[in-house]
mmJSON file of the N, C-alpha and C atoms, coordinates in Angstrom:
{"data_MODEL":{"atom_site":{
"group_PDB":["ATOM","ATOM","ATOM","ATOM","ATOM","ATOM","ATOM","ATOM","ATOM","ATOM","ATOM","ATOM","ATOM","ATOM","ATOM","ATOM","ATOM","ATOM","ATOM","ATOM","ATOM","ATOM","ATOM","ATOM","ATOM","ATOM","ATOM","ATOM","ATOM","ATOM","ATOM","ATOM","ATOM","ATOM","ATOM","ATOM","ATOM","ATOM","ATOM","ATOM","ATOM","ATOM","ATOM","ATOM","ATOM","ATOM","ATOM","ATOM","ATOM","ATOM","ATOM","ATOM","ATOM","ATOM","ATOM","ATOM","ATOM","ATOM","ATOM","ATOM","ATOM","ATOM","ATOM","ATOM","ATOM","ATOM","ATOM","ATOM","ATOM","ATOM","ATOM","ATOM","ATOM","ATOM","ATOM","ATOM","ATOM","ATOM","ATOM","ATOM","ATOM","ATOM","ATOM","ATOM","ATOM","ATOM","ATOM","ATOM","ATOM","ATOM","ATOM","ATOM","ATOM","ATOM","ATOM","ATOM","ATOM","ATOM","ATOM","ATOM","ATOM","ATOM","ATOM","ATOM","ATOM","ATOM","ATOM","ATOM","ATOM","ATOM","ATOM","ATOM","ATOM","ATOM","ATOM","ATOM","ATOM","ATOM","ATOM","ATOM","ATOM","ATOM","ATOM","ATOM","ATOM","ATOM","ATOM","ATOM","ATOM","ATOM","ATOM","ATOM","ATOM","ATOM","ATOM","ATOM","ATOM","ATOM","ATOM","ATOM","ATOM","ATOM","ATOM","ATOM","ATOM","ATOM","ATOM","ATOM","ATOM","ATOM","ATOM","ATOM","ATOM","ATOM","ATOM","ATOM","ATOM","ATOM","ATOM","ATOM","ATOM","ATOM","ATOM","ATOM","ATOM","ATOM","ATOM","ATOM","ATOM","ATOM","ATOM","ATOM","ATOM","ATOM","ATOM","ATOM","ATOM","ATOM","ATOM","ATOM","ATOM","ATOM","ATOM","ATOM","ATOM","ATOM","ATOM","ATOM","ATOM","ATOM","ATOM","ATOM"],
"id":[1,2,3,4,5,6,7,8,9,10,11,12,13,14,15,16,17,18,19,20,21,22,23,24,25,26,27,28,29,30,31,32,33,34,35,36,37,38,39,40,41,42,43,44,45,46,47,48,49,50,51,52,53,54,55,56,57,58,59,60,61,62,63,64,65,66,67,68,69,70,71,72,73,74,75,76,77,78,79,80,81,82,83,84,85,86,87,88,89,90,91,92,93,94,95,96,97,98,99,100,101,102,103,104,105,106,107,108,109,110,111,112,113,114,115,116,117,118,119,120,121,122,123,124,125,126,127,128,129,130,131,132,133,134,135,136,137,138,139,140,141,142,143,144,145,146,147,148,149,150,151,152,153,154,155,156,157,158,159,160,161,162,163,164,165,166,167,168,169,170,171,172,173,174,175,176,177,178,179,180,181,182,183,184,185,186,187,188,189,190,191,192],
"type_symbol":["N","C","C","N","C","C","N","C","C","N","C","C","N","C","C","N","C","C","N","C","C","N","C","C","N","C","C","N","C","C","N","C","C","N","C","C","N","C","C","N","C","C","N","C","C","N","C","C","N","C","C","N","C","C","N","C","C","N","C","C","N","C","C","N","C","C","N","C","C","N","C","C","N","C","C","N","C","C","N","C","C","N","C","C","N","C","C","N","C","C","N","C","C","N","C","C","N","C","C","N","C","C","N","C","C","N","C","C","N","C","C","N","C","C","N","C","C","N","C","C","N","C","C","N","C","C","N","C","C","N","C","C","N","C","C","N","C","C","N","C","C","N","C","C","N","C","C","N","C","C","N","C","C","N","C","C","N","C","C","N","C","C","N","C","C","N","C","C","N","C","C","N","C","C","N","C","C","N","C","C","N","C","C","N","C","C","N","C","C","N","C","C"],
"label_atom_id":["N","CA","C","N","CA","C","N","CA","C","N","CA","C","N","CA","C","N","CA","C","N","CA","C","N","CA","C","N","CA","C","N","CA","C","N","CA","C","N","CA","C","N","CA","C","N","CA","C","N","CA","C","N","CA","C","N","CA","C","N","CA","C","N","CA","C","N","CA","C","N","CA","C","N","CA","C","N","CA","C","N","CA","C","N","CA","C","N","CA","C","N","CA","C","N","CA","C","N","CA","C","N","CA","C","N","CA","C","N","CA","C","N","CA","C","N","CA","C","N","CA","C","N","CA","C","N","CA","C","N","CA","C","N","CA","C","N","CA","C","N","CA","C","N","CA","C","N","CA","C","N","CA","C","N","CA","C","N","CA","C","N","CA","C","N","CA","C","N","CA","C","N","CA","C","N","CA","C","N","CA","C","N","CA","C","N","CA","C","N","CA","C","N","CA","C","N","CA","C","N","CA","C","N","CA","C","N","CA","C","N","CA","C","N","CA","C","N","CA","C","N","CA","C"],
"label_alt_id":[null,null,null,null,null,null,null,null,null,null,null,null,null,null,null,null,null,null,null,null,null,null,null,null,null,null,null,null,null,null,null,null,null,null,null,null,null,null,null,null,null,null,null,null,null,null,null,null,null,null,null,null,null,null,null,null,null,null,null,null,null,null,null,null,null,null,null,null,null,null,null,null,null,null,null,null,null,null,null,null,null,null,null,null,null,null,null,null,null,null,null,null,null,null,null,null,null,null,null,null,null,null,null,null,null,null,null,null,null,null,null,null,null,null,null,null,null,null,null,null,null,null,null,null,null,null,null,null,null,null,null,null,null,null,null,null,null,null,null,null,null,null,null,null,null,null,null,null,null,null,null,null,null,null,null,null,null,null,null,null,null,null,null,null,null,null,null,null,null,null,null,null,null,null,null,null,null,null,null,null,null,null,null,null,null,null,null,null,null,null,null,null],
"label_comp_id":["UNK","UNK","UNK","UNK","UNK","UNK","UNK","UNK","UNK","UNK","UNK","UNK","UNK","UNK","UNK","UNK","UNK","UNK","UNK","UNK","UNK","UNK","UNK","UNK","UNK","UNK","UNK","UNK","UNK","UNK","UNK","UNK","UNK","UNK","UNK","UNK","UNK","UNK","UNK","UNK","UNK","UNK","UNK","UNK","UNK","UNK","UNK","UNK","UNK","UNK","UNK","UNK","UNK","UNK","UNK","UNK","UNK","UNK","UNK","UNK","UNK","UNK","UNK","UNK","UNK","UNK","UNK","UNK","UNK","UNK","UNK","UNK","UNK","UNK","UNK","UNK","UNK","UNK","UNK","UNK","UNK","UNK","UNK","UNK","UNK","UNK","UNK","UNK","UNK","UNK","UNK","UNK","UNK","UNK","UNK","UNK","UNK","UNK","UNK","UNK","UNK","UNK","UNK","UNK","UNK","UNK","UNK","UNK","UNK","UNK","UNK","UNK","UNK","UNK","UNK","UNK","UNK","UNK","UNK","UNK","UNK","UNK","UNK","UNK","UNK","UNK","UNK","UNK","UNK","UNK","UNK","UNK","UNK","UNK","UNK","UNK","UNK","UNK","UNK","UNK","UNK","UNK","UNK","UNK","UNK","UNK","UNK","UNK","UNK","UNK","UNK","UNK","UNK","UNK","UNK","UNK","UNK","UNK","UNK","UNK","UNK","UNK","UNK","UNK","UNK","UNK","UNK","UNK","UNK","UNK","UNK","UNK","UNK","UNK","UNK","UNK","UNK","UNK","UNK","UNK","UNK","UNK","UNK","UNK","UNK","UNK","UNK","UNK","UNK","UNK","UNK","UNK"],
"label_asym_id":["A","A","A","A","A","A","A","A","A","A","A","A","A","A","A","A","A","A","A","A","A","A","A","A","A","A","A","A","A","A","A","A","A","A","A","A","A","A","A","A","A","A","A","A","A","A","A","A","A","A","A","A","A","A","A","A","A","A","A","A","A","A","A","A","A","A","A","A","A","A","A","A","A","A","A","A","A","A","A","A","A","A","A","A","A","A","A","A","A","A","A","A","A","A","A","A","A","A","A","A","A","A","A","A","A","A","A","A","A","A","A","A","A","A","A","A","A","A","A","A","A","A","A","A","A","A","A","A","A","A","A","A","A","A","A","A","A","A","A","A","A","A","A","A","A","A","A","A","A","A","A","A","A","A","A","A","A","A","A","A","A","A","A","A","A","A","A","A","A","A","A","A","A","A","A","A","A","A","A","A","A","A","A","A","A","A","A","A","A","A","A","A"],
"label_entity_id":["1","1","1","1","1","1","1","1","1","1","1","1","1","1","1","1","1","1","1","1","1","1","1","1","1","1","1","1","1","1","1","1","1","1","1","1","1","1","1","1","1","1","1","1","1","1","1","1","1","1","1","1","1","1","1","1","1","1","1","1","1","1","1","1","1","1","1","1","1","1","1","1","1","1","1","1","1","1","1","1","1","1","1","1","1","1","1","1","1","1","1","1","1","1","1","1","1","1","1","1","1","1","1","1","1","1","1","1","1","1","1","1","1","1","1","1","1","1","1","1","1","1","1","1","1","1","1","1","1","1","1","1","1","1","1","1","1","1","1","1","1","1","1","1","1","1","1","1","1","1","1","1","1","1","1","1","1","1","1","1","1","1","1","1","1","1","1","1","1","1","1","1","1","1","1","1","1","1","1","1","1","1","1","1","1","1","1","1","1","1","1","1"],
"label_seq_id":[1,1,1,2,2,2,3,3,3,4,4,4,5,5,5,6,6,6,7,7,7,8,8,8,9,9,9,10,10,10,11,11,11,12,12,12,13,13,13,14,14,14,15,15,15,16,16,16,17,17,17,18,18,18,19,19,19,20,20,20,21,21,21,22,22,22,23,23,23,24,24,24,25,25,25,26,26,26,27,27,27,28,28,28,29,29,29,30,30,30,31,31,31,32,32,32,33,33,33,34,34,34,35,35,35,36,36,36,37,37,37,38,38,38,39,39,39,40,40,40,41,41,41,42,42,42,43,43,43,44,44,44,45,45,45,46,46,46,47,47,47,48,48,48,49,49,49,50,50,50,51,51,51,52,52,52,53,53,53,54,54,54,55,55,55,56,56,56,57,57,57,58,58,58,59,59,59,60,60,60,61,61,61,62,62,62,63,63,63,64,64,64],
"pdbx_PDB_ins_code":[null,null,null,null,null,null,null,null,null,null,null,null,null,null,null,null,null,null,null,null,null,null,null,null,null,null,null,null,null,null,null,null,null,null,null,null,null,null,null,null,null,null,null,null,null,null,null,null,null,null,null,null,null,null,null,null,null,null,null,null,null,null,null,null,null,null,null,null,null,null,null,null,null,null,null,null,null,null,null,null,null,null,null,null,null,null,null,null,null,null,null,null,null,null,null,null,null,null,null,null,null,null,null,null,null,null,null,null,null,null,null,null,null,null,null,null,null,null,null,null,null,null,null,null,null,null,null,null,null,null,null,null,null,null,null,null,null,null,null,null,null,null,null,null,null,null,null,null,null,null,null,null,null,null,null,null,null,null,null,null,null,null,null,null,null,null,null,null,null,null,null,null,null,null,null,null,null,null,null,null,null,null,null,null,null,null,null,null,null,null,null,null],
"Cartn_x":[0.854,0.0,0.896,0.697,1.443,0.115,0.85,-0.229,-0.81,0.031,-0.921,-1.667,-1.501,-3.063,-4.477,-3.615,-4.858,-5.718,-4.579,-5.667,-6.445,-6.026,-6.854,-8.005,-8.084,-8.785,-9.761,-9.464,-10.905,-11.912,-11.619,-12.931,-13.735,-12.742,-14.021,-14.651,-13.847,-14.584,-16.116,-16.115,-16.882,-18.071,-17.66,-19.059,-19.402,-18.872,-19.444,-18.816,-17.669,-16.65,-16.336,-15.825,-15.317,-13.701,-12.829,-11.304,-10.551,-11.08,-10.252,-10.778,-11.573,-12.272,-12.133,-11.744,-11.672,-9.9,-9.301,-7.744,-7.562,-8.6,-8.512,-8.902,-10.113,-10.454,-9.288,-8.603,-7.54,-6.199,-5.631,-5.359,-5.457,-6.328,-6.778,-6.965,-7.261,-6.921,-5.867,-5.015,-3.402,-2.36,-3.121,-2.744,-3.17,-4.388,-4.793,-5.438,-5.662,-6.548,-7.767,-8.572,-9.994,-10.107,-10.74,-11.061,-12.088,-11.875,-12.866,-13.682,-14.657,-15.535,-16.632,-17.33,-18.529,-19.457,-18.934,-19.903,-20.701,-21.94,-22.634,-22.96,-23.252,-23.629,-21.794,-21.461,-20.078,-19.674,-19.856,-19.599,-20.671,-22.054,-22.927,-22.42,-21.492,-21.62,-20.335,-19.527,-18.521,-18.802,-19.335,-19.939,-19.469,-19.544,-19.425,-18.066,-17.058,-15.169,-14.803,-15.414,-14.824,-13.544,-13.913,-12.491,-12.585,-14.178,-14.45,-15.791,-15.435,-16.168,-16.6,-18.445,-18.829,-18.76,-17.9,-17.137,-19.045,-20.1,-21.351,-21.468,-21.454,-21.576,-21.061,-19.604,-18.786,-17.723,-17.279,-15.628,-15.766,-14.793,-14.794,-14.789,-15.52,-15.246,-13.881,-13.291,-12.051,-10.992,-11.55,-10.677,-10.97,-12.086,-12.17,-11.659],
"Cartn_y":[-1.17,0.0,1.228,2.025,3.713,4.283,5.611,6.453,7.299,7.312,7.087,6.226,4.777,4.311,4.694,4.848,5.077,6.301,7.28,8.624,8.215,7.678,7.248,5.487,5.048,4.412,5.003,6.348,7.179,7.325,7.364,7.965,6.946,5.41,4.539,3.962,4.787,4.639,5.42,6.677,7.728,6.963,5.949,5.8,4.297,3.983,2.957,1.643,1.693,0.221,0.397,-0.756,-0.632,-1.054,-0.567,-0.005,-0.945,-2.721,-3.523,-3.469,-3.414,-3.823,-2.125,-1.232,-0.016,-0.297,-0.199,-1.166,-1.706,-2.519,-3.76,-2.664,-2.281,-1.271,-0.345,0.316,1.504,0.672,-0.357,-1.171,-1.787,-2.006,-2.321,-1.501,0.206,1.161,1.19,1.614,1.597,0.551,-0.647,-1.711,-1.287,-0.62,-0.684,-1.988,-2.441,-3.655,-3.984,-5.141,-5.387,-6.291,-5.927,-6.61,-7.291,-8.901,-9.959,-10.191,-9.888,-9.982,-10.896,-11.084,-12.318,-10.998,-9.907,-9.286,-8.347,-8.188,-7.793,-6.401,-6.424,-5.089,-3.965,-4.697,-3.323,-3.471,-4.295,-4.022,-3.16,-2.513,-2.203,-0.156,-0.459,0.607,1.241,1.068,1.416,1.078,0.059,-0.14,1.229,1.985,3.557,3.594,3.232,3.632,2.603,1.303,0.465,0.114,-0.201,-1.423,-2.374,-2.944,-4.25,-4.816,-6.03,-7.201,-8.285,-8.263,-8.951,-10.566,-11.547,-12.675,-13.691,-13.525,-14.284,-14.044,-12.628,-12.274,-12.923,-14.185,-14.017,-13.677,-13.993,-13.291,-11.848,-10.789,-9.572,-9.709,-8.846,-8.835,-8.217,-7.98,-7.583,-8.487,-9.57,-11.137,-11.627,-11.509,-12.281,-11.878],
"Cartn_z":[0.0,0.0,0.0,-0.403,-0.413,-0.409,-0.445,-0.13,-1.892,-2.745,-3.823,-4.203,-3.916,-4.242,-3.319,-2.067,-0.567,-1.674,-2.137,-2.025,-3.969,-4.684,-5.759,-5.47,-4.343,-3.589,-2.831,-2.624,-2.252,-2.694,-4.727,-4.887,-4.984,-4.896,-5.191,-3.79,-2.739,-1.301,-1.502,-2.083,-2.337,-2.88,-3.904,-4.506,-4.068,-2.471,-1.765,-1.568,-2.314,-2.207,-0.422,-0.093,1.475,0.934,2.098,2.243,1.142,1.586,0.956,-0.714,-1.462,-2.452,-3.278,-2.652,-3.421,-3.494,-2.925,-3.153,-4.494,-4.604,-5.491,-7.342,-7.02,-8.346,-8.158,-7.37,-8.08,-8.711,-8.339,-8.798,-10.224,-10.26,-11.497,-12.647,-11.84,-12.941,-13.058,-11.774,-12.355,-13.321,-13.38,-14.284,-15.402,-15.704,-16.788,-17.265,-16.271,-16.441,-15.636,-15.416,-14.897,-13.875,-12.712,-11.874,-11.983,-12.058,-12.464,-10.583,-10.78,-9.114,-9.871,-8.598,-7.9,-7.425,-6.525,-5.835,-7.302,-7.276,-8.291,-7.738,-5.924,-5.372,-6.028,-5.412,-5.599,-7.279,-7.524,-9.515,-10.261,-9.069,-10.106,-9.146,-8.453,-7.681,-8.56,-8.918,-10.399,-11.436,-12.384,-13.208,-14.2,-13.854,-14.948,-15.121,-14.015,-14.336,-14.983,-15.196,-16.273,-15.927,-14.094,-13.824,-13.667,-13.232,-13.03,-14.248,-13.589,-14.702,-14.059,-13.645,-12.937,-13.847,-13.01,-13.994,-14.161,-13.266,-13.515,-15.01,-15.482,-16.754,-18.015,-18.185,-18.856,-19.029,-19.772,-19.765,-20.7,-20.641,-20.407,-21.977,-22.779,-24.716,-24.95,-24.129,-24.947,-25.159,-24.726,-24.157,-25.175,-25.915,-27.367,-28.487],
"occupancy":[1.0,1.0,1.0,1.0,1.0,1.0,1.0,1.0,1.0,1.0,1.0,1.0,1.0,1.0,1.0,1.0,1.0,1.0,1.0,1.0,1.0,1.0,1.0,1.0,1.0,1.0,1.0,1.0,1.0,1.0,1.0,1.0,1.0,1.0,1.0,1.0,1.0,1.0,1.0,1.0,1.0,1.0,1.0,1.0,1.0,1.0,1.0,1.0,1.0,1.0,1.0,1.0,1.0,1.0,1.0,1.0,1.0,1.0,1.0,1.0,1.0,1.0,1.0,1.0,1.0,1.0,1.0,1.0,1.0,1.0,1.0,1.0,1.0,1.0,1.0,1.0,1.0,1.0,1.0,1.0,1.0,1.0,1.0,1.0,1.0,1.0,1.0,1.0,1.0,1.0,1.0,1.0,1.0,1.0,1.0,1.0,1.0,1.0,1.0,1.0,1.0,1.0,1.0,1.0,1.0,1.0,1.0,1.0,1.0,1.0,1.0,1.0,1.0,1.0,1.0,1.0,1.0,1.0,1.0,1.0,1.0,1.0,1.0,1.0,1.0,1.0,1.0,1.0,1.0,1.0,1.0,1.0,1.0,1.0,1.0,1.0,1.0,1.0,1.0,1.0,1.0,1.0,1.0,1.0,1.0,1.0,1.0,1.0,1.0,1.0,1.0,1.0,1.0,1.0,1.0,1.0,1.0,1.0,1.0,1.0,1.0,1.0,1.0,1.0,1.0,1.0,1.0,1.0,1.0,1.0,1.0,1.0,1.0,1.0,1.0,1.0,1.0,1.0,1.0,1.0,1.0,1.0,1.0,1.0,1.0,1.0,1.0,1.0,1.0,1.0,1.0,1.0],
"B_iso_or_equiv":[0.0,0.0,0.0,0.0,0.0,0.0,0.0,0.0,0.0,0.0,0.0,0.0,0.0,0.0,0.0,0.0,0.0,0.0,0.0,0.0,0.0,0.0,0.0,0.0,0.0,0.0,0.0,0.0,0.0,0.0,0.0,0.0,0.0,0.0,0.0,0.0,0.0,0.0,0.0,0.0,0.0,0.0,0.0,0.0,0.0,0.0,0.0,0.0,0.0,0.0,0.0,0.0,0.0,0.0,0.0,0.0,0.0,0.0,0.0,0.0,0.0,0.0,0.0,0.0,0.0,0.0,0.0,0.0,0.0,0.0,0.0,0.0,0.0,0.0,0.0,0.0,0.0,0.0,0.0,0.0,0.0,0.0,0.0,0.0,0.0,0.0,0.0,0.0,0.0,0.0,0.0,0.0,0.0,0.0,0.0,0.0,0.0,0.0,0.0,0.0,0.0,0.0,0.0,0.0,0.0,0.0,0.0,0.0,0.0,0.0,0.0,0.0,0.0,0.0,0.0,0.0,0.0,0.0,0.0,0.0,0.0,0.0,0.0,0.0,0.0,0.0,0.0,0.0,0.0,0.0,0.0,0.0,0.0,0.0,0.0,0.0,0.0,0.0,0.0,0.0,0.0,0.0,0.0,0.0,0.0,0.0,0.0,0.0,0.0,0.0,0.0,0.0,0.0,0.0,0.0,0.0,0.0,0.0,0.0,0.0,0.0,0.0,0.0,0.0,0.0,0.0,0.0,0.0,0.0,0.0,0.0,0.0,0.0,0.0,0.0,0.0,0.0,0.0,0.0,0.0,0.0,0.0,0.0,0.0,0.0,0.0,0.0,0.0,0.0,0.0,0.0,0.0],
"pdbx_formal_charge":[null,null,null,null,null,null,null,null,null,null,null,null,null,null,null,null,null,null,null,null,null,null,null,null,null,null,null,null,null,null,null,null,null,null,null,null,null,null,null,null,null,null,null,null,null,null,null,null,null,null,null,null,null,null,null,null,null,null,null,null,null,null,null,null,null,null,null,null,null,null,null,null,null,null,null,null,null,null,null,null,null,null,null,null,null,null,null,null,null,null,null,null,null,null,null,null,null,null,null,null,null,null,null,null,null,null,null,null,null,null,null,null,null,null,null,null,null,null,null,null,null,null,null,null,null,null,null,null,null,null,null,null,null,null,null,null,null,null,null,null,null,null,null,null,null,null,null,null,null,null,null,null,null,null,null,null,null,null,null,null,null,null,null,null,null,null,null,null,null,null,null,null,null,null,null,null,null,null,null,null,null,null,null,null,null,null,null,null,null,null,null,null],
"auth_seq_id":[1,1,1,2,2,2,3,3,3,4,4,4,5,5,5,6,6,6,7,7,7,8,8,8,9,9,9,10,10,10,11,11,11,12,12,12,13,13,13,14,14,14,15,15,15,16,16,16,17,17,17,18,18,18,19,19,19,20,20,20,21,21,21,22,22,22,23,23,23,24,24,24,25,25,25,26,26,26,27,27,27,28,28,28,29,29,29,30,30,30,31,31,31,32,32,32,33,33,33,34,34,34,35,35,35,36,36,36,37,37,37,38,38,38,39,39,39,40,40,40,41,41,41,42,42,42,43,43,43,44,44,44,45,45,45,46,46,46,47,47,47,48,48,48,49,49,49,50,50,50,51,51,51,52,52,52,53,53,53,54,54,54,55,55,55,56,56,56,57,57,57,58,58,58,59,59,59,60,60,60,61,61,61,62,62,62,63,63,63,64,64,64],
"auth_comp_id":["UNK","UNK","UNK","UNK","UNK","UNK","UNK","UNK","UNK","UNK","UNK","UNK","UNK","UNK","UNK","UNK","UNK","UNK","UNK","UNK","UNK","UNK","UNK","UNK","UNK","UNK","UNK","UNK","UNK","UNK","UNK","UNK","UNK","UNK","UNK","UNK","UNK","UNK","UNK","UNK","UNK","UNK","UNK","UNK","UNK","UNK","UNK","UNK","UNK","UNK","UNK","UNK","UNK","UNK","UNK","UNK","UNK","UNK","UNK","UNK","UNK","UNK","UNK","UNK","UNK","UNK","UNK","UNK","UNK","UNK","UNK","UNK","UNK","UNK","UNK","UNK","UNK","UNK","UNK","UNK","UNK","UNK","UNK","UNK","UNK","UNK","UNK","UNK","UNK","UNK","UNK","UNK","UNK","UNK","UNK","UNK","UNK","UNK","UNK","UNK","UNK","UNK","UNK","UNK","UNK","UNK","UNK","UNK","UNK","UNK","UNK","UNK","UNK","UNK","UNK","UNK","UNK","UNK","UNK","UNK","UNK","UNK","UNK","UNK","UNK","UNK","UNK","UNK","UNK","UNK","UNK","UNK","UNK","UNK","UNK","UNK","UNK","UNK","UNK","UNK","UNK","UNK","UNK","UNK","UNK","UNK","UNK","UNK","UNK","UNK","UNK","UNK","UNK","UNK","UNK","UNK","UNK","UNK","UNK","UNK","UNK","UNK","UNK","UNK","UNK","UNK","UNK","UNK","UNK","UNK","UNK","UNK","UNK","UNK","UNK","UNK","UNK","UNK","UNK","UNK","UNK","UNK","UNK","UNK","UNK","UNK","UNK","UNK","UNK","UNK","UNK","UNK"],
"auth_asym_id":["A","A","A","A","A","A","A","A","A","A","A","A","A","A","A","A","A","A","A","A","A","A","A","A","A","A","A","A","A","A","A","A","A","A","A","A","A","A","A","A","A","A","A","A","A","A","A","A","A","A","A","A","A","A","A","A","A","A","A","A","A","A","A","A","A","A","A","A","A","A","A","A","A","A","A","A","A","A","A","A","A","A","A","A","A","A","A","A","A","A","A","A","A","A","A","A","A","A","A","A","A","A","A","A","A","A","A","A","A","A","A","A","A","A","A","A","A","A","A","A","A","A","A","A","A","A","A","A","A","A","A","A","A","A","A","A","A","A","A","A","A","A","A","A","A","A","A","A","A","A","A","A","A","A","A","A","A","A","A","A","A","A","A","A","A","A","A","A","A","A","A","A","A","A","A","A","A","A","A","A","A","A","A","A","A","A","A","A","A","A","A","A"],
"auth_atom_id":["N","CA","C","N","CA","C","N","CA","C","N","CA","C","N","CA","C","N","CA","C","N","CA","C","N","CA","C","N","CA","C","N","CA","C","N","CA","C","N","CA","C","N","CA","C","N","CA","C","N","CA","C","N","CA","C","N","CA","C","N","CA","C","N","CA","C","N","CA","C","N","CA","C","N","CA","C","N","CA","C","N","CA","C","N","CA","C","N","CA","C","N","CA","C","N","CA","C","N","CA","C","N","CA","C","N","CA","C","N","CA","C","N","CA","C","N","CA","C","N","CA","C","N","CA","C","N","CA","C","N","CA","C","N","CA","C","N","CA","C","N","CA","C","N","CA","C","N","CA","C","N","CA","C","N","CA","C","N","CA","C","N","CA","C","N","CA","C","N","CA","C","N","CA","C","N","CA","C","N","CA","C","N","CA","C","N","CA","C","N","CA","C","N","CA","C","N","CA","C","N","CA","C","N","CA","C","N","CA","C","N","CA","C","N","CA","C","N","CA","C","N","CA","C"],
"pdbx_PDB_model_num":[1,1,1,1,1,1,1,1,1,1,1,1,1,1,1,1,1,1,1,1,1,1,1,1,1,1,1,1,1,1,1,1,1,1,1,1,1,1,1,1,1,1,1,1,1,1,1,1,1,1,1,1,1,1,1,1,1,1,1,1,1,1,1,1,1,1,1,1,1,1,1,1,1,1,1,1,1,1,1,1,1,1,1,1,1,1,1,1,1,1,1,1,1,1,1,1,1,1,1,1,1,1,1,1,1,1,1,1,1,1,1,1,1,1,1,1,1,1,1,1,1,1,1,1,1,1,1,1,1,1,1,1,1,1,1,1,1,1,1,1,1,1,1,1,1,1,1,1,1,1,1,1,1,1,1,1,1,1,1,1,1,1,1,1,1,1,1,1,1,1,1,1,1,1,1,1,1,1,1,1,1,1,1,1,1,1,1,1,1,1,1,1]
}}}
């Protein structure tokens, strides 16, 4: 952890992730890549930043 991800882990505290799971989405922006989740509540709560990919759905279309 550093403290640039803590403070780009905020905003997805902001729109309702909890400490560990907003971690995981800034992460995944900073990769430039997608967080494959199960939880559907917190994938529909980012859903708009296009870091995660609820995996019930399928695999992600850019994989094909």
């Amino acid at each position: 952890m550093t403290m640039a991800l803590a403070k780009r882990a905020d905003r997805f505290i902001k729109k309702g992730l909890t400490g560990y799971d907003a971690c995981y989405a800034a992460l995944a922006q900073d990769l430039q890549g997608v967080w494959l989740m199960f939880d559907k509540s917190a994938h529909e709560k980012i859903v708009d930043m296009g870091v995660s990919h609820l995996i019930s759905e399928g695999r992600p279309v850019e994989w094909n």
